[in-house]
TIDO-63506 format. One record per atom (N, C-alpha, C): residue number from 1; residue in three letters; atom name; y negated, x negated, z. Coordinates in nm, 4 decimals, decimal comma, m for minus. Layout:
% residues N
<rec><pos>NUM</pos><code>ALA</code><site>CA</site><v>Y</v><u>X</u><w>Z</w></rec>
...
//
This chain:
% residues 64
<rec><pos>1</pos><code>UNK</code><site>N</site><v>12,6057</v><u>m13,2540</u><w>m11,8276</w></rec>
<rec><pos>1</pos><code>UNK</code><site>CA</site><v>12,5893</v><u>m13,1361</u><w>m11,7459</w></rec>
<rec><pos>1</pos><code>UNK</code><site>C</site><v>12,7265</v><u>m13,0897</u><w>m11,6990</w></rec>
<rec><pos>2</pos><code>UNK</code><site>N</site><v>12,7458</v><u>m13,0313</u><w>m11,5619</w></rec>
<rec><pos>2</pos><code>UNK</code><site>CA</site><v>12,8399</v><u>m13,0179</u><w>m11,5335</w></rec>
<rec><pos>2</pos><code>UNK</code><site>C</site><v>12,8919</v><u>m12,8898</u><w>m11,5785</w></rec>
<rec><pos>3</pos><code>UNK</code><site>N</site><v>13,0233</v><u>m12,8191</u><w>m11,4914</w></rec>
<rec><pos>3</pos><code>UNK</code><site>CA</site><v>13,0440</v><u>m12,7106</u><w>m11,5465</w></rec>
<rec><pos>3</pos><code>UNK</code><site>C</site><v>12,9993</v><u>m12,6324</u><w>m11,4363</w></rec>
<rec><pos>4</pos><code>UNK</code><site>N</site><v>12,9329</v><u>m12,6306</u><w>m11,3570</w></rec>
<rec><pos>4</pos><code>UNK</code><site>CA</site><v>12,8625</v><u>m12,5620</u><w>m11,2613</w></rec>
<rec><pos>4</pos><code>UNK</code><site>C</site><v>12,7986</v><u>m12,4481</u><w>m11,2908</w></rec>
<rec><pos>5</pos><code>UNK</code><site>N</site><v>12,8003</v><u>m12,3156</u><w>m11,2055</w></rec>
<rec><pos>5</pos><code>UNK</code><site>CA</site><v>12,6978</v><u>m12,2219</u><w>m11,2889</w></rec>
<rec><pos>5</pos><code>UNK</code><site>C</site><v>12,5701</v><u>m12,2279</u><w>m11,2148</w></rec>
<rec><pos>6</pos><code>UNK</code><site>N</site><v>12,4745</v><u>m12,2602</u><w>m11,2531</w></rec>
<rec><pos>6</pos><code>UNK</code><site>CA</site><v>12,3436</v><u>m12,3156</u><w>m11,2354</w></rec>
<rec><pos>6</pos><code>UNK</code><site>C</site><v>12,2562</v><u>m12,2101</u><w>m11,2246</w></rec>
<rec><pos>7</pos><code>UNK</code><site>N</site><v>12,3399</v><u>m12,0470</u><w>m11,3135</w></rec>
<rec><pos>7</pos><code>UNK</code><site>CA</site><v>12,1910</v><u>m12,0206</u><w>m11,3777</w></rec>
<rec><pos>7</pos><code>UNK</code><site>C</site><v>12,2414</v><u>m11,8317</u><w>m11,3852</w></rec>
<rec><pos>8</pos><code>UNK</code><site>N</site><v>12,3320</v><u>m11,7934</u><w>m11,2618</w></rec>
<rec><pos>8</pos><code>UNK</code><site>CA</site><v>12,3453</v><u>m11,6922</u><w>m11,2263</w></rec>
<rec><pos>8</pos><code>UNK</code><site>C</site><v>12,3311</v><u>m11,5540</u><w>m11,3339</w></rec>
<rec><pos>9</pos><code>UNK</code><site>N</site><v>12,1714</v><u>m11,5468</u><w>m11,2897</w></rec>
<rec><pos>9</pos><code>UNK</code><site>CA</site><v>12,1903</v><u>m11,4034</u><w>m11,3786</w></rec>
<rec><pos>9</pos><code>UNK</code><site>C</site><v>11,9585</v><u>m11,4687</u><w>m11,3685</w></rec>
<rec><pos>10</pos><code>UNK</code><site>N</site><v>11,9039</v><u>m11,3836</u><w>m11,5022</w></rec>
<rec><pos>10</pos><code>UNK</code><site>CA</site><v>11,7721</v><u>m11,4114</u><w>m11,5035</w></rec>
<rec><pos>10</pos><code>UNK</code><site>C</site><v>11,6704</v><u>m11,3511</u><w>m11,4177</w></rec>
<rec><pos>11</pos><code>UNK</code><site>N</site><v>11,7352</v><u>m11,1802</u><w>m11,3344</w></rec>
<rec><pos>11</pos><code>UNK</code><site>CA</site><v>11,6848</v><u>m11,1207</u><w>m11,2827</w></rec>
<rec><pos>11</pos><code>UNK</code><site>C</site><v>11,6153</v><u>m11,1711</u><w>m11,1386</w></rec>
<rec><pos>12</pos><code>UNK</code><site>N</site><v>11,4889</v><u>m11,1422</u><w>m11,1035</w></rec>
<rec><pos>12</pos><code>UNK</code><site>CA</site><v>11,4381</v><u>m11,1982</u><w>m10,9500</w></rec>
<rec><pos>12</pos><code>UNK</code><site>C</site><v>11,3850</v><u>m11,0596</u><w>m10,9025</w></rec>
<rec><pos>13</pos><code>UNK</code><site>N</site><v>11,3278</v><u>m11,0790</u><w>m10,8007</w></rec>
<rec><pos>13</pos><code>UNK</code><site>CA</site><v>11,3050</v><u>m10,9609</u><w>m10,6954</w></rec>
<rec><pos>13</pos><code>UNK</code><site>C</site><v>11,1445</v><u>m10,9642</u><w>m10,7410</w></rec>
<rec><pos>14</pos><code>UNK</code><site>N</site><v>11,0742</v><u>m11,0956</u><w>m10,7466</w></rec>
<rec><pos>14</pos><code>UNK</code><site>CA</site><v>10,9302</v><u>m11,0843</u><w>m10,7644</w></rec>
<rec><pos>14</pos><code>UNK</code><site>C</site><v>10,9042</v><u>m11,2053</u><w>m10,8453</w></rec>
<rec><pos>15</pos><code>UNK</code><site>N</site><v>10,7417</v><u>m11,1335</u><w>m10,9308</w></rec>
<rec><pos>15</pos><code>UNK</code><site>CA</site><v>10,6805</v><u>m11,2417</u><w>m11,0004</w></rec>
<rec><pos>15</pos><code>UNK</code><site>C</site><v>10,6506</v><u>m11,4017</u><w>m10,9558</w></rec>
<rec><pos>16</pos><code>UNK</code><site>N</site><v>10,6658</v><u>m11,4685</u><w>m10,8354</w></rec>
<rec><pos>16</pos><code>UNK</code><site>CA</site><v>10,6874</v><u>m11,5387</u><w>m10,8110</w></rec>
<rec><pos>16</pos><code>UNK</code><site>C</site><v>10,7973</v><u>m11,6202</u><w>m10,8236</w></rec>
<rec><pos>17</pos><code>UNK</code><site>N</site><v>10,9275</v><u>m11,5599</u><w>m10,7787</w></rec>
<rec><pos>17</pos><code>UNK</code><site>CA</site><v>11,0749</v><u>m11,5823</u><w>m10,7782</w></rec>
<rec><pos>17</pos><code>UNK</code><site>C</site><v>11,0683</v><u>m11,6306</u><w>m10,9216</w></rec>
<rec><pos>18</pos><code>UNK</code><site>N</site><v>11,0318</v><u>m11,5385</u><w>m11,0555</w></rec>
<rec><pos>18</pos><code>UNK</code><site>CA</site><v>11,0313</v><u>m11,5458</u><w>m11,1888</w></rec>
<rec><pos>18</pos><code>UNK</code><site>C</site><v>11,0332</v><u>m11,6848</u><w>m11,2225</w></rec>
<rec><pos>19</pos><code>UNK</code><site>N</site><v>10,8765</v><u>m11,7159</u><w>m11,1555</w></rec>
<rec><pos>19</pos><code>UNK</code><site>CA</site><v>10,7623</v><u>m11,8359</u><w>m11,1784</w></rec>
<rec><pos>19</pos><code>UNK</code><site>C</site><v>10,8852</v><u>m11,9675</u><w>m11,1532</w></rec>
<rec><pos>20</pos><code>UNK</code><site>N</site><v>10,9150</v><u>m11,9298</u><w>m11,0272</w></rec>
<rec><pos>20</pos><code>UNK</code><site>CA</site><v>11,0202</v><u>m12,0748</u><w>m11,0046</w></rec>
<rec><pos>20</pos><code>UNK</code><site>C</site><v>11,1229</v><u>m12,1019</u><w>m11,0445</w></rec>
<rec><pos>21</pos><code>UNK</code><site>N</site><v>11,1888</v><u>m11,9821</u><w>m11,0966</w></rec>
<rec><pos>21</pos><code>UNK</code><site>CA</site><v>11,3117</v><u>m12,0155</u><w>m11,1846</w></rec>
<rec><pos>21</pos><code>UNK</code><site>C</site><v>11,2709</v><u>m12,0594</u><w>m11,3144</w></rec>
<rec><pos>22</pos><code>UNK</code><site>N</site><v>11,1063</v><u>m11,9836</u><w>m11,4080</w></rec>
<rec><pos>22</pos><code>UNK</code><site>CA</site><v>11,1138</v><u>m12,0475</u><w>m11,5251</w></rec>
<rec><pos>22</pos><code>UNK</code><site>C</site><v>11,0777</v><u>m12,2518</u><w>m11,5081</w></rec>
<rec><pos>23</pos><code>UNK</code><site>N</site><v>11,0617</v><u>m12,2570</u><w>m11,3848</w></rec>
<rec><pos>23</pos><code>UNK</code><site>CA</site><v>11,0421</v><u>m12,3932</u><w>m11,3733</w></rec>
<rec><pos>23</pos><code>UNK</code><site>C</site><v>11,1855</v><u>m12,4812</u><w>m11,3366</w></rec>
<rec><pos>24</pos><code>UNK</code><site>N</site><v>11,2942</v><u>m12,4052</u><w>m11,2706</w></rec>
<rec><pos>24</pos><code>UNK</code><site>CA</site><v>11,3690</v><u>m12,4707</u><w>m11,2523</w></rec>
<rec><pos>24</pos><code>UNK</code><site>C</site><v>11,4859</v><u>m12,4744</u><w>m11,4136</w></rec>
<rec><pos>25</pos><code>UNK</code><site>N</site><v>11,4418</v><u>m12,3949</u><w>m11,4692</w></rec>
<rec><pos>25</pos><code>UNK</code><site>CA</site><v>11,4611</v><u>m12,3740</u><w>m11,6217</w></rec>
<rec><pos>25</pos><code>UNK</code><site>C</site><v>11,4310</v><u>m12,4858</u><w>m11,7006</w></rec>
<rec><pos>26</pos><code>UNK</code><site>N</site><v>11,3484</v><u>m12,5054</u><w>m11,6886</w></rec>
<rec><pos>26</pos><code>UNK</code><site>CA</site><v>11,2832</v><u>m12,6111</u><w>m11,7883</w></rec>
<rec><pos>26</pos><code>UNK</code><site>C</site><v>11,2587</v><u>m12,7554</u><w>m11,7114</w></rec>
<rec><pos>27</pos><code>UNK</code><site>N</site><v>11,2929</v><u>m12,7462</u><w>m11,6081</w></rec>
<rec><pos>27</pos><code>UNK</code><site>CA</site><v>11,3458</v><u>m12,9011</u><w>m11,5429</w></rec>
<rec><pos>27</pos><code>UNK</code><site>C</site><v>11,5209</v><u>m12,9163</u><w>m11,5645</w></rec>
<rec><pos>28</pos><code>UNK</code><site>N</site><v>11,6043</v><u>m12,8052</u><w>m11,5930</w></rec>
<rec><pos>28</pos><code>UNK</code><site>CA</site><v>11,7107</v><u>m12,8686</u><w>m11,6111</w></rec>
<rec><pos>28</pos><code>UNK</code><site>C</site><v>11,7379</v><u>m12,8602</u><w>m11,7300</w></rec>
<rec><pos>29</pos><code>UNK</code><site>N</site><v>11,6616</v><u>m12,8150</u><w>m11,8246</w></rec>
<rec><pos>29</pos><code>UNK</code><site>CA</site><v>11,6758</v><u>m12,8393</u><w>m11,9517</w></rec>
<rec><pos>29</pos><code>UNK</code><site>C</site><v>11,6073</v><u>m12,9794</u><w>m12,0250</w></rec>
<rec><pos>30</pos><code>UNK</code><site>N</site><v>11,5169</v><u>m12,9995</u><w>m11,9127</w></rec>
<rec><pos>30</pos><code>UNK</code><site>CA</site><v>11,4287</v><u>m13,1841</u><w>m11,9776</w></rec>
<rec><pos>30</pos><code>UNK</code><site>C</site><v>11,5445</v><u>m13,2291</u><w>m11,9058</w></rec>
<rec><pos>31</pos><code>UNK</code><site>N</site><v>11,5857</v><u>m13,2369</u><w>m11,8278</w></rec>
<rec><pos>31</pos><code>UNK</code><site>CA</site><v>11,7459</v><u>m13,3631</u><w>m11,7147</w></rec>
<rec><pos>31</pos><code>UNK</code><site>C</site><v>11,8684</v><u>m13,3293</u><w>m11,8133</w></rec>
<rec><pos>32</pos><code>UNK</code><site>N</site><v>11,9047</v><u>m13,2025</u><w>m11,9102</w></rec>
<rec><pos>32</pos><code>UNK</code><site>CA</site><v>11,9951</v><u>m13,2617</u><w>m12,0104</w></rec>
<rec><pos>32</pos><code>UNK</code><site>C</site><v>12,0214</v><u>m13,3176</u><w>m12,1282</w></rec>
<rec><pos>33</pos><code>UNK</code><site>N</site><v>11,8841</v><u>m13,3102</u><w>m12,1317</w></rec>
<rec><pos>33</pos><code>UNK</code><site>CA</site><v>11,8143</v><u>m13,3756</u><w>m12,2894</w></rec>
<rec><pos>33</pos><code>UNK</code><site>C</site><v>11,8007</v><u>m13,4834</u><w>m12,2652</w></rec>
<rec><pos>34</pos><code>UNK</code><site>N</site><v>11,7333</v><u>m13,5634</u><w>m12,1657</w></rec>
<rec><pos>34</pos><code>UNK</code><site>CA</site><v>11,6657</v><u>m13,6751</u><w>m12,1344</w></rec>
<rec><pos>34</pos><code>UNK</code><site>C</site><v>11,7587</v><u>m13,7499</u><w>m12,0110</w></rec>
<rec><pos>35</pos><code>UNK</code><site>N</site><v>11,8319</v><u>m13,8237</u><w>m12,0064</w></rec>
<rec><pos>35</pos><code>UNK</code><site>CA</site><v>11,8698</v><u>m13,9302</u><w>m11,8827</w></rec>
<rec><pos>35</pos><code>UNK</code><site>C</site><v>11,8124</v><u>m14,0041</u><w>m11,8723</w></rec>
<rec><pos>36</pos><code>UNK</code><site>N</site><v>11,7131</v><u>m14,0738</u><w>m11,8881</w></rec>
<rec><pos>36</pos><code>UNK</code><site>CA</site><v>11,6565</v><u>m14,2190</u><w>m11,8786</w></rec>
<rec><pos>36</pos><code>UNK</code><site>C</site><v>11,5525</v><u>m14,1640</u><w>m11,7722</w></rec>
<rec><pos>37</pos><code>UNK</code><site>N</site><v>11,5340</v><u>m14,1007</u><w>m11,6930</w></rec>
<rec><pos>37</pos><code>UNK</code><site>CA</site><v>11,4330</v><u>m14,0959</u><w>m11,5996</w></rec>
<rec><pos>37</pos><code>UNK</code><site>C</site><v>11,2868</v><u>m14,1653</u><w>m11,6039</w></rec>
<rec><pos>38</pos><code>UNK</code><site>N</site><v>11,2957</v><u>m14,2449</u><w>m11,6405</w></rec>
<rec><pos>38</pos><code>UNK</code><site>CA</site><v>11,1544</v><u>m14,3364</u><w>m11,6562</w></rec>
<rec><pos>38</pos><code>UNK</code><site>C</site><v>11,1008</v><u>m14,2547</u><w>m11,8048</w></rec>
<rec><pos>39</pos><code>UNK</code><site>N</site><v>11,1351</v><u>m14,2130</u><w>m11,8890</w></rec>
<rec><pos>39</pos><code>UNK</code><site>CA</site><v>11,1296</v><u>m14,1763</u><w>m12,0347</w></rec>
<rec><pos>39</pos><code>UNK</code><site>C</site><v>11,1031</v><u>m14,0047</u><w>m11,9915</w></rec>
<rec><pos>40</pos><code>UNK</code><site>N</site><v>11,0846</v><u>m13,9623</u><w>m11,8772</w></rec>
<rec><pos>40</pos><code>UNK</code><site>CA</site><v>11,0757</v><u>m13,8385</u><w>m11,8761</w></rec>
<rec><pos>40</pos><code>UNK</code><site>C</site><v>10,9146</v><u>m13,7889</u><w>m11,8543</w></rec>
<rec><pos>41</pos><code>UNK</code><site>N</site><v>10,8811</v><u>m13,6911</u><w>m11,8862</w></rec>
<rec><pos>41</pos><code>UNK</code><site>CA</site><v>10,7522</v><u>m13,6810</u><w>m11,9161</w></rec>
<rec><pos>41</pos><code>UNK</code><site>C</site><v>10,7534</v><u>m13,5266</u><w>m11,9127</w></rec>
<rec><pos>42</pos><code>UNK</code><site>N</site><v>10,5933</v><u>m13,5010</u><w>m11,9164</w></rec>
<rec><pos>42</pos><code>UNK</code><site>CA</site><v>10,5178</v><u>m13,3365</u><w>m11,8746</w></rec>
<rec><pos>42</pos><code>UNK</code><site>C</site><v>10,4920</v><u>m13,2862</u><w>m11,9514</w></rec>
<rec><pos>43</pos><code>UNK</code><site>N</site><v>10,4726</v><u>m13,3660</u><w>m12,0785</w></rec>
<rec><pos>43</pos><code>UNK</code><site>CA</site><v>10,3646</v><u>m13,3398</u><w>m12,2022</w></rec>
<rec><pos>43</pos><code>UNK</code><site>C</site><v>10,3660</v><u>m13,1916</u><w>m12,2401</w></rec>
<rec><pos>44</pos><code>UNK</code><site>N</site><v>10,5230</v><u>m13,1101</u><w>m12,2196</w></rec>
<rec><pos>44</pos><code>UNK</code><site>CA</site><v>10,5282</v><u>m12,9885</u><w>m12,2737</w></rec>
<rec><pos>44</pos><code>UNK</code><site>C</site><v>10,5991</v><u>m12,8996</u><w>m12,2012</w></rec>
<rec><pos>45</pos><code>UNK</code><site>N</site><v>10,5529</v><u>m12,9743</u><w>m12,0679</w></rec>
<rec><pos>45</pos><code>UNK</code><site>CA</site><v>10,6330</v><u>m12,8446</u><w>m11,9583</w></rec>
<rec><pos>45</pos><code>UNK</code><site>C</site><v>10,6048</v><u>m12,7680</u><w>m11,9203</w></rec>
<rec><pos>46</pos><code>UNK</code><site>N</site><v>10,4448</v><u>m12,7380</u><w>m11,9280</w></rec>
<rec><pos>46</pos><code>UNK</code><site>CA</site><v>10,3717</v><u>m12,6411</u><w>m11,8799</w></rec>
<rec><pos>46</pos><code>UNK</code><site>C</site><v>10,4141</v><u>m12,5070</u><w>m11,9857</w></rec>
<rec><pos>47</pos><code>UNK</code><site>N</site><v>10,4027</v><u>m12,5517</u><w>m12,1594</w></rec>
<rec><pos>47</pos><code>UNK</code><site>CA</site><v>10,4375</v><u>m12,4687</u><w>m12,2481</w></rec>
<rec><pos>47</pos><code>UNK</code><site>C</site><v>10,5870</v><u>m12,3965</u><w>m12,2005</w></rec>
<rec><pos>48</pos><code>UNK</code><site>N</site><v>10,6824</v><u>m12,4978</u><w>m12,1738</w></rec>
<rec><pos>48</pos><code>UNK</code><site>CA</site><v>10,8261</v><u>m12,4560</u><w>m12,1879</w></rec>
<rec><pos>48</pos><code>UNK</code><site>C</site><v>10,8399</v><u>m12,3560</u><w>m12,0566</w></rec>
<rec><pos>49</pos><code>UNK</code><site>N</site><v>10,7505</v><u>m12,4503</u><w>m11,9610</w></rec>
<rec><pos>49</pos><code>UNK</code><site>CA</site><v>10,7903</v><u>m12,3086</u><w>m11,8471</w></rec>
<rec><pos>49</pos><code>UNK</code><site>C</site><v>10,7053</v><u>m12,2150</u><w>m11,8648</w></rec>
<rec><pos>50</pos><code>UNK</code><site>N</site><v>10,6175</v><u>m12,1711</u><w>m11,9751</w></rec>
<rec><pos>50</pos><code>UNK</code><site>CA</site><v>10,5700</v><u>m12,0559</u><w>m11,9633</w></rec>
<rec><pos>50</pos><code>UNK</code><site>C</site><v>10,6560</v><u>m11,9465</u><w>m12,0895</w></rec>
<rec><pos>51</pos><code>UNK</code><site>N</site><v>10,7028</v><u>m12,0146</u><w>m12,1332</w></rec>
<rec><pos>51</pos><code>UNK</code><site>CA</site><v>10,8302</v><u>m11,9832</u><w>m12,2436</w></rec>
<rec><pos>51</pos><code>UNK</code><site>C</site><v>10,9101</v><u>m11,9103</u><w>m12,1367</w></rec>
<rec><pos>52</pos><code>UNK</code><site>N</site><v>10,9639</v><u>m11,9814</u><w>m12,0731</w></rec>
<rec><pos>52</pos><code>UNK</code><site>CA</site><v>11,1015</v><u>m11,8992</u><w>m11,9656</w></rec>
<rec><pos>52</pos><code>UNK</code><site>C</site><v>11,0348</v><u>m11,7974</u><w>m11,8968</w></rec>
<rec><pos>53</pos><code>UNK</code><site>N</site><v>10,9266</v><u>m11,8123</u><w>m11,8114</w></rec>
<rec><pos>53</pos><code>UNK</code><site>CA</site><v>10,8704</v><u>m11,7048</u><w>m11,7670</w></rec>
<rec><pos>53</pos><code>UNK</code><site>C</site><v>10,8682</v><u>m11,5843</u><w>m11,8244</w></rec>
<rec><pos>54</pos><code>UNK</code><site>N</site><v>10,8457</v><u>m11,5954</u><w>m11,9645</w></rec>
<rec><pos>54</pos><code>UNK</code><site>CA</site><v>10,8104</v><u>m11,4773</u><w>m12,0539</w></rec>
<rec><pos>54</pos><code>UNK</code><site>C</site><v>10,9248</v><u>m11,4081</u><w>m12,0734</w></rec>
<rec><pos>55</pos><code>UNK</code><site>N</site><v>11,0285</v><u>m11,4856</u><w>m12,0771</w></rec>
<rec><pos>55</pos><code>UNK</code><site>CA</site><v>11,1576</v><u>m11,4459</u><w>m12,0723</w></rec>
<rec><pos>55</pos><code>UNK</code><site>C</site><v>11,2461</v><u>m11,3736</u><w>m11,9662</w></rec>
<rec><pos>56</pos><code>UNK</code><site>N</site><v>11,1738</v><u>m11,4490</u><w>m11,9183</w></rec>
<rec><pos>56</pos><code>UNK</code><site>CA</site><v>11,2093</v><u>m11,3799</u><w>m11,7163</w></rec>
<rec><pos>56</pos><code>UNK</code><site>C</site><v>11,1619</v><u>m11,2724</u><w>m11,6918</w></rec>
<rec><pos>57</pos><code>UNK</code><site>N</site><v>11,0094</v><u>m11,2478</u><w>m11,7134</w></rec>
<rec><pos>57</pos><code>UNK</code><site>CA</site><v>10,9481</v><u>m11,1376</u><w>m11,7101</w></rec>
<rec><pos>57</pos><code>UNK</code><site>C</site><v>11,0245</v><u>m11,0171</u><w>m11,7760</w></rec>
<rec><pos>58</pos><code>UNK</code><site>N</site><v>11,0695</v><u>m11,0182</u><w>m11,9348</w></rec>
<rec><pos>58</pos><code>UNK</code><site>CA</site><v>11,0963</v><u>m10,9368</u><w>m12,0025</w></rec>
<rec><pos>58</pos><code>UNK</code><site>C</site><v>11,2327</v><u>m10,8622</u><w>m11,9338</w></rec>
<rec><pos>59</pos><code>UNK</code><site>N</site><v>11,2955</v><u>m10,9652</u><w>m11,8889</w></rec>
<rec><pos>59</pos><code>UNK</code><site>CA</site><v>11,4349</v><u>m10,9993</u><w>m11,8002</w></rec>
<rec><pos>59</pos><code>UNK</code><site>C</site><v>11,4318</v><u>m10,8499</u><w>m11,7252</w></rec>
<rec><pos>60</pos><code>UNK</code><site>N</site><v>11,3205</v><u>m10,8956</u><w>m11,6449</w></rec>
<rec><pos>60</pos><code>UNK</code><site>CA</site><v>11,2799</v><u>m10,7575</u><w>m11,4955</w></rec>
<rec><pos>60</pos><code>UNK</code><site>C</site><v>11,2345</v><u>m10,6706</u><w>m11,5134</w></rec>
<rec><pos>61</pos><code>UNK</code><site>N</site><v>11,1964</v><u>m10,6617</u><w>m11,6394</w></rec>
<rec><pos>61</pos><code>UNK</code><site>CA</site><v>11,1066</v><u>m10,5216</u><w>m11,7241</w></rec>
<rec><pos>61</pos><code>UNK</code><site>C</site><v>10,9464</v><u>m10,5218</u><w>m11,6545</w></rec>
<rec><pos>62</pos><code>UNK</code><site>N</site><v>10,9112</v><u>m10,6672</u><w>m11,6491</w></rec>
<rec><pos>62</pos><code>UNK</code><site>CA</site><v>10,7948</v><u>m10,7405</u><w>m11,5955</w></rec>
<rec><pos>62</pos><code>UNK</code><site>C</site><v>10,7681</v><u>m10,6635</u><w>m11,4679</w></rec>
<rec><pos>63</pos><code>UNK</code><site>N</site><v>10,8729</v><u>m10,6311</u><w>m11,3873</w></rec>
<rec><pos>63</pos><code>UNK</code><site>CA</site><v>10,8155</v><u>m10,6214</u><w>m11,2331</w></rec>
<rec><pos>63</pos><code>UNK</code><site>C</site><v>10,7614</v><u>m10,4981</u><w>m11,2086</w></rec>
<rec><pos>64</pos><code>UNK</code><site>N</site><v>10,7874</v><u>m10,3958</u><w>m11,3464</w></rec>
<rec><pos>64</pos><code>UNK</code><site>CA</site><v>10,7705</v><u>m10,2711</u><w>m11,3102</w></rec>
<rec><pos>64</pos><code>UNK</code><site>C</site><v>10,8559</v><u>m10,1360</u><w>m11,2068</w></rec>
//
């Protein structure tokens, strides 16, 4: 992983915005765990991005 900042700040404008960052969350967290591309898999991405979401949510004070 580079030294790039990837990952700003957790706050979004809307529950959507949330939705795609907890996904872009948990796709760059399976791409630093995993290099072999062929070896990469879904099995628990649905869980992990609903993990970040929750996190995201809490982030925005869930969009209140």
């Amino acid at each position: 992983m580079s030294n790039e900042i990837w990952l700003p700040r957790l706050t979004t404008k809307t529950p959507q915005q949330g939705f795609e960052l907890a996904i872009l969350m948990a796709n760059m967290g399976q791409h630093s765990n995993q290099t072999n591309a062929e070896i990469l898999e879904d099995a628990h991405t649905s869980q992990v991005i609903a993990i970040h979401f929750q996190t995201i949510a809490a982030a925005n004070n869930y969009w209140r």
